[in-house]
DSSP file (Angstrom, degrees, kcal/mol; ACC not computed):
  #  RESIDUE AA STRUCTURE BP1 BP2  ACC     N-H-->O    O-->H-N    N-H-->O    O-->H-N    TCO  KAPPA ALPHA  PHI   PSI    X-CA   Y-CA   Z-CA
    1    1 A X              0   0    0      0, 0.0     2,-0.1     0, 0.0     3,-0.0   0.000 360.0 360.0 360.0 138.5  116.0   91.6   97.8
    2    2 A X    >>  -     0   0    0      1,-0.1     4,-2.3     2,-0.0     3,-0.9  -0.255 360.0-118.1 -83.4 168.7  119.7   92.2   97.9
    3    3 A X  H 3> S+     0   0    0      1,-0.3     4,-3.0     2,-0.2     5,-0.2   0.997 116.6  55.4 -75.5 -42.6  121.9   92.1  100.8
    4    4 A X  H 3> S+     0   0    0      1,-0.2     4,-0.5     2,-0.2    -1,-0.3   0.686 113.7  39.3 -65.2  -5.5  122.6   95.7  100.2
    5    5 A X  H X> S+     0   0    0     -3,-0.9     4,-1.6     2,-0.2     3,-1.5   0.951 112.0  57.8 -64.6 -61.0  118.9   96.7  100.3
    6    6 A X  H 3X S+     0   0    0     -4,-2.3     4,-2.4     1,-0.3    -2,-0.2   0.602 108.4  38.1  19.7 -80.5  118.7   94.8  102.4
    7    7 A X  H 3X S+     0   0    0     -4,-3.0     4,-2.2    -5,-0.3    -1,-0.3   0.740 111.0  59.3 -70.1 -18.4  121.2   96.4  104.6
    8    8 A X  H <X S+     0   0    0     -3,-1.5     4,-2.6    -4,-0.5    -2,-0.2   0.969 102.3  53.0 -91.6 -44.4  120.1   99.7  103.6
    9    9 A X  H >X S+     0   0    0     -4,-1.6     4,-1.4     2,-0.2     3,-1.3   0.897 106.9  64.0  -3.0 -95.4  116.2   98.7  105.1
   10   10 A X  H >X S+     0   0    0     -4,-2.4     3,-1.0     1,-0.3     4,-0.9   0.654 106.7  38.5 -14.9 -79.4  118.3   97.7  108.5
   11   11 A X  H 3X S+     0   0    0     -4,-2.2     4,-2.2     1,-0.3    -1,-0.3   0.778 110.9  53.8 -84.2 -26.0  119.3  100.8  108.9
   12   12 A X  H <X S+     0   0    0     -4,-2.6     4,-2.2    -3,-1.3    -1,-0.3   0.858 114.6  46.5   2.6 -74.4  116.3  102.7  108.0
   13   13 A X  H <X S+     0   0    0     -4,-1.4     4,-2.8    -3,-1.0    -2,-0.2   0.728 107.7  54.5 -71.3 -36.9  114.6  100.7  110.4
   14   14 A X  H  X S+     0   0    0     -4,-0.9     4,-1.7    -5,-0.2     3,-0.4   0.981 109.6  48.6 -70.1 -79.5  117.5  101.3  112.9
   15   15 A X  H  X S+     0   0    0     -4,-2.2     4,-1.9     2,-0.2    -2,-0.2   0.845 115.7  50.2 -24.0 -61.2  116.9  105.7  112.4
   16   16 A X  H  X S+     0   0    0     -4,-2.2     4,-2.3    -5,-0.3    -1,-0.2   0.857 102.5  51.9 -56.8 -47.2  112.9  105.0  112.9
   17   17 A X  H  X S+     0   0    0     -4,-2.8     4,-1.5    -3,-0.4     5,-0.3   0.887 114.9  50.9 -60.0 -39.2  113.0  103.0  116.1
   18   18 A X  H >X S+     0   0    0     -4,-1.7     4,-3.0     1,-0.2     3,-0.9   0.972 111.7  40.6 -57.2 -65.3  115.2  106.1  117.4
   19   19 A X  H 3X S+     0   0    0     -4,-1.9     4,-2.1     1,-0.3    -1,-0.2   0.724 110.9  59.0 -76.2 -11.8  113.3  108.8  116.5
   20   20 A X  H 3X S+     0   0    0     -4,-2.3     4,-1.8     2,-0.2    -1,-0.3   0.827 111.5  46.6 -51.4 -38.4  110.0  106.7  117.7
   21   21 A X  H <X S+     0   0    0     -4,-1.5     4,-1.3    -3,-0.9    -2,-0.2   0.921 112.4  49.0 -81.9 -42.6  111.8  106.6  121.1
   22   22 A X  H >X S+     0   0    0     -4,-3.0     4,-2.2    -5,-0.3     3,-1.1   0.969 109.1  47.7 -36.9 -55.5  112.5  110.0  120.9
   23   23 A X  H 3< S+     0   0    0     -4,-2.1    -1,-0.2     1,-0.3    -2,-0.2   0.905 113.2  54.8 -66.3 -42.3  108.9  111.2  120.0
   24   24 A X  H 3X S+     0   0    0     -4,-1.8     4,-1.6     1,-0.2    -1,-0.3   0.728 105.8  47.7 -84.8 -22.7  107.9  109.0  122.8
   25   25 A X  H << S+     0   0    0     -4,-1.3     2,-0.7    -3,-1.1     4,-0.3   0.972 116.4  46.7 -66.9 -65.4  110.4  110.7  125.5
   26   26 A X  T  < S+     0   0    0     -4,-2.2     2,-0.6     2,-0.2    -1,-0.1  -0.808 105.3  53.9 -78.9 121.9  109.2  114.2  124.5
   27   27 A X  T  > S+     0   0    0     -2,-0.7     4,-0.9    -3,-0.2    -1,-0.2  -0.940 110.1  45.9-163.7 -82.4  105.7  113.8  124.4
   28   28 A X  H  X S+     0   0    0     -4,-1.6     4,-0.6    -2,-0.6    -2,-0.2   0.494 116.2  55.0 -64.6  22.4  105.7  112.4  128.1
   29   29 A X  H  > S+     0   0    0     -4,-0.3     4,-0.6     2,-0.1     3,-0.2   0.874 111.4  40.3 -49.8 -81.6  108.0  115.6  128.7
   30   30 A X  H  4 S+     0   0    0      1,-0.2    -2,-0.2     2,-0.2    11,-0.2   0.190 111.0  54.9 -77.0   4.0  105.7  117.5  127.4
   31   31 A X  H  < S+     0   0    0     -4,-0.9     5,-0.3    -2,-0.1    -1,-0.2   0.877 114.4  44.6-100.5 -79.1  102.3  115.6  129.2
   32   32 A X  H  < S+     0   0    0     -4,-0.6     2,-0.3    -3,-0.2    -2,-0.2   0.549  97.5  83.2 -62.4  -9.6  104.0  116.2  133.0
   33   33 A X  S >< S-     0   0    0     -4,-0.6     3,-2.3     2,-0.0    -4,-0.0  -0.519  85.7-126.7-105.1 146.9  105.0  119.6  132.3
   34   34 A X  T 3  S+     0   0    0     -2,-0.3     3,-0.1     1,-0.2    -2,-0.1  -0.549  85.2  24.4 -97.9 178.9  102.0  122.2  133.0
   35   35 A X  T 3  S+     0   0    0      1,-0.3    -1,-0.2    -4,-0.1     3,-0.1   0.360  84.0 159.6  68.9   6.7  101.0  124.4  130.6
   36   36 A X    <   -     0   0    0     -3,-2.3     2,-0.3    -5,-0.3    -1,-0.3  -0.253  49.8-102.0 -87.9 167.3  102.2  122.7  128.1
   37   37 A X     >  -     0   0    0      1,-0.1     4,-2.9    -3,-0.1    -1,-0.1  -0.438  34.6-176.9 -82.4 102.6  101.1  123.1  124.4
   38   38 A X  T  4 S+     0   0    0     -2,-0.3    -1,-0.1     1,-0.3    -2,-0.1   0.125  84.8  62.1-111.9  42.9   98.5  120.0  123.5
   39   39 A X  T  > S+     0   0    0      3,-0.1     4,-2.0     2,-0.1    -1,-0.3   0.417 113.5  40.6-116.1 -32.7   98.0  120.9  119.9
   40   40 A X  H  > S+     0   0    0      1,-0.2     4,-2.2     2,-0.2     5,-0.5   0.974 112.8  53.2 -68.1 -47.6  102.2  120.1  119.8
   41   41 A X  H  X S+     0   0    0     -4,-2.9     4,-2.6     1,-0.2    -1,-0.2   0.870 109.0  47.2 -58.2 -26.2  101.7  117.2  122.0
   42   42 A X  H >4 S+     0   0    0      2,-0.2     3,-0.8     3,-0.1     4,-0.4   0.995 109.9  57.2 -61.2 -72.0   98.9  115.8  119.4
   43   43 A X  H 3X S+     0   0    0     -4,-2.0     4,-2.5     1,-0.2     5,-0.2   0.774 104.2  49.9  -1.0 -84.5  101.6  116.6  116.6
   44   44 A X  H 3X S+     0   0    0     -4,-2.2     4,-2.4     2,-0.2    -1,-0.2   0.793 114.2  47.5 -27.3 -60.0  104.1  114.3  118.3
   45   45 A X  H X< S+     0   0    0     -4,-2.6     3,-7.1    -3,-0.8    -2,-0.2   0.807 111.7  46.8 -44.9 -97.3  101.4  111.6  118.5
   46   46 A X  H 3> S+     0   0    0     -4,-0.4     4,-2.9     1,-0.3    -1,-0.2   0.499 114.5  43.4  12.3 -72.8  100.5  111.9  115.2
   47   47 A X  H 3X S+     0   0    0     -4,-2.5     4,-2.3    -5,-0.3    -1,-0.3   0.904 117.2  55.8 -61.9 -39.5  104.3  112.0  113.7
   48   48 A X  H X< S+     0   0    0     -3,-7.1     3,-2.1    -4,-2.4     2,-0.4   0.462 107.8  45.6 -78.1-120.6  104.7  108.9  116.4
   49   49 A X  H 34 S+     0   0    0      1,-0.3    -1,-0.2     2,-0.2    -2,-0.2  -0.244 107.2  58.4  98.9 -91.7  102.0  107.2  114.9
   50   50 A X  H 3X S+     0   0    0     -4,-2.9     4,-4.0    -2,-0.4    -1,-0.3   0.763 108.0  49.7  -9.0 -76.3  103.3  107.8  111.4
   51   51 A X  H <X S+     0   0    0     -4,-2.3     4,-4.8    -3,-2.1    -1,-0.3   0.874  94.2  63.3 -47.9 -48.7  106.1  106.2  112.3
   52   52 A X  H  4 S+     0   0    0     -5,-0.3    -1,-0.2     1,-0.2    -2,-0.2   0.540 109.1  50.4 -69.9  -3.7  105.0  103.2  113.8
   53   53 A X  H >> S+     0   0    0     -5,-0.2     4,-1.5     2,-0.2     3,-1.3   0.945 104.0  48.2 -77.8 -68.4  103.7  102.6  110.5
   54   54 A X  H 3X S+     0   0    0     -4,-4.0     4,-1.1     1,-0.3     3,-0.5   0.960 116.8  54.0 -59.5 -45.6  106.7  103.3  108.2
   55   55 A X  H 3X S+     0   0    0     -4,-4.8     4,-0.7     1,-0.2    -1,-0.3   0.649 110.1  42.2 -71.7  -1.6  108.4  100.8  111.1
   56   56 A X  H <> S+     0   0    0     -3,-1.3     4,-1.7    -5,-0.2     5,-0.4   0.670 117.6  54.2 -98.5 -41.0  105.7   97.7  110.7
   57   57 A X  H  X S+     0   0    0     -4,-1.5     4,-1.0    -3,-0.5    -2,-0.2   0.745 110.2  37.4 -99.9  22.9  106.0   98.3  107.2
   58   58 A X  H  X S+     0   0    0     -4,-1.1     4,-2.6     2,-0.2    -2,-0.2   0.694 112.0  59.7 -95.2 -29.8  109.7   98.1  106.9
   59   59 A X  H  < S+     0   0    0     -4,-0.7     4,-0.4    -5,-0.4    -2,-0.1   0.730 104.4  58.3 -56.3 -26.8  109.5   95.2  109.4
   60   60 A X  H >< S+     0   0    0     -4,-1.7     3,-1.5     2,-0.2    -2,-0.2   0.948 101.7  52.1 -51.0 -79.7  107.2   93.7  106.5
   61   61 A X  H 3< S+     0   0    0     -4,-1.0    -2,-0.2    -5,-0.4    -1,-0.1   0.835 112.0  42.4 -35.6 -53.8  109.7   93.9  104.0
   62   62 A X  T 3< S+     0   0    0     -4,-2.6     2,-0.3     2,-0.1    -1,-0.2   0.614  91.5  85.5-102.3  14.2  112.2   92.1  105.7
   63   63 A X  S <  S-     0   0    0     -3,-1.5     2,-0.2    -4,-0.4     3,-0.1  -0.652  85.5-114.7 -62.7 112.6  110.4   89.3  107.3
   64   64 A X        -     0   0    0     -2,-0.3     2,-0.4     1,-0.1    -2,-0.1  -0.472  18.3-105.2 -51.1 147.5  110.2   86.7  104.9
   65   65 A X        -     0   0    0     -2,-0.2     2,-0.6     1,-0.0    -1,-0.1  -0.478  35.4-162.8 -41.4 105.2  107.1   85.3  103.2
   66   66 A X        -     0   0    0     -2,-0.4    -1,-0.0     1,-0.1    -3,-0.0  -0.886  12.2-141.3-111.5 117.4  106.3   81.7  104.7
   67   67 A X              0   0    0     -2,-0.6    -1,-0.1     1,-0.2     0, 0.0   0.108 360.0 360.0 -36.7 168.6  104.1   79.7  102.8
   68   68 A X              0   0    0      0, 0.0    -1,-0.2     0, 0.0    -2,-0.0  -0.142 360.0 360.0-168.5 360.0  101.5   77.6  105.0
């Protein structure tokens, strides 16, 4: 992998972690407020989820490969 890929990953990874904290503020918004809509608040999960995917497998990529 190249440094610019590399780099480009980093920030990638940088974008994901945000909107995973995001998703994670609005969701327990949307939990404490009553009435609120829990077919969005399942969405949110969902898309949070999602995310927490792409970011374990970007985390993948740039972890090297250790022999044992």
């Amino acid at each position: 992998m190249t440094k610019e890929e590399e780099r480009e990953l980093q920030e990638q990874l940088a974008r994901l972690q945000q909107e995973h904290r995001d998703l994670d503020t609005a969701i327990s918004a949307l939990q404490h407020t009553p009435g609120s809509d829990q077919l969005q608040v399942q969405r949110l999960k969902k898309r949070k989820l999602h995310l927490r995917d792409r970011i374990s497998y970007i985390e993948d990529q740039l972890t090297p490969d250790i022999i044992a």
